[in-house]
N, C-alpha and C positions, 0 to 999 in steps of 0.2 A: 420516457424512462428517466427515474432521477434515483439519486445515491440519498440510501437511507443508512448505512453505515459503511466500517472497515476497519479492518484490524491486521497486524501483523502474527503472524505464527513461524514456529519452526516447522513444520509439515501441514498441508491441507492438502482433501482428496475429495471428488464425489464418488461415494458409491451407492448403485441404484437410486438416485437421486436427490440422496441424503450428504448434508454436507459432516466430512472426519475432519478435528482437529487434532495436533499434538502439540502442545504448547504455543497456545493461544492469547492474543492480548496482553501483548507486553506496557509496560511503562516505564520499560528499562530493557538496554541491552549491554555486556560486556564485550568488548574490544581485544585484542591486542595492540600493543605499542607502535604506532607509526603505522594503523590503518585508517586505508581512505575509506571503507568502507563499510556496510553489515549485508549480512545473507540474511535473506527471507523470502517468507510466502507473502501476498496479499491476497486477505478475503475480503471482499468491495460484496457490500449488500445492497439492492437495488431491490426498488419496485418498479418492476416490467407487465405491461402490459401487452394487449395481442397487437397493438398496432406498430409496437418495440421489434415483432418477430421479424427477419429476414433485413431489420438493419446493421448498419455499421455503425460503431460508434469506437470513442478513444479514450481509454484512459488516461489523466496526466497525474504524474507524483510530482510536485512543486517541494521543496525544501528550503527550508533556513536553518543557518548554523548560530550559534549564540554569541559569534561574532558579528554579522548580520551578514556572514556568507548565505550568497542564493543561488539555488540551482534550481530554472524555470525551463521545461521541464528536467526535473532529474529523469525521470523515465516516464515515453509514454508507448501504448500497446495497443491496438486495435484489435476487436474482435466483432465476431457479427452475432448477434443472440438469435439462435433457434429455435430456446421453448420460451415460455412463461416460465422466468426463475426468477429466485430472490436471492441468487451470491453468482460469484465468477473468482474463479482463483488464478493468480497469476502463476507463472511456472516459477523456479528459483530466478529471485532477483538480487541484485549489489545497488543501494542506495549510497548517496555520499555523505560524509560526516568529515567534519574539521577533525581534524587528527588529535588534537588535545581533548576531545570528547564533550561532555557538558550536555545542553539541552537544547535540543532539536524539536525544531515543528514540519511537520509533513503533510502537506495539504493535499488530497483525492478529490480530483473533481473528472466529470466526463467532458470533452471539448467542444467548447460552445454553449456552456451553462453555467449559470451563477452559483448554482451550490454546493460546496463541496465540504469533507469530511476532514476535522482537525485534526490530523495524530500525533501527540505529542510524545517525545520520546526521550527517555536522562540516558546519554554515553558514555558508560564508562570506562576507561581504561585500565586492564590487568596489568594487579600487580601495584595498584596505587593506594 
């Protein structure tokens, strides 16, 4: 299995085996003042094969702030894949962010693998 995308959204679901977004793909989020953090979903698109089924594997979100703050892993999540899919959505997550806001990079990768998925992301702060 290897990570062929990922994106951030305000809501994701599967239904009947179909992936729902609601506000999807960001390249921007706003803030409030003097937060550490942002809420969201993650949709990690992967090509899974059958020999992928009934493993384990680990998501990691790697982040830098534009300060050259890092946070290695900011969040990581384990799941086991049970069918041939091509997404996995994480439940609501809080990623970190320098409080002054600016541009952030957020790296997806699964553990134990070279490549992973760049998301680049501008923080804004309300009200600036």
């Amino acid at each position: 299995m290897h990570l062929t995308g990922a994106f951030f959204a305000n809501v994701a679901r599967e239904v009947n085996g179909m992936l729902e977004v609601a506000g999807g793909c960001w390249s921007s989020t706003t803030v409030q003042q003097g937060s550490a953090g942002f809420m969201t979903q993650l949709v990690v698109l992967a090509d899974v094969g059958d020999d992928a089924v009934g493993k384990e594997y680990v998501v990691c979100i790697d982040a830098t702030g534009p300060t050259g703050s890092r946070w290695t892993p900011a969040l990581s999540t384990s799941f086991v894949v049970t069918d041939v899919l091509v997404f996995m959505i994480t439940p609501q997550i809080v990623l970190p962010i320098e409080p002054a806001g600016g541009h952030h990079v957020y790296n997806v990768r699964i553990q134990g693998q070279h490549n992973q998925i760049v998301l680049p992301l501008q923080v804004n702060i309300a009200g600036r």
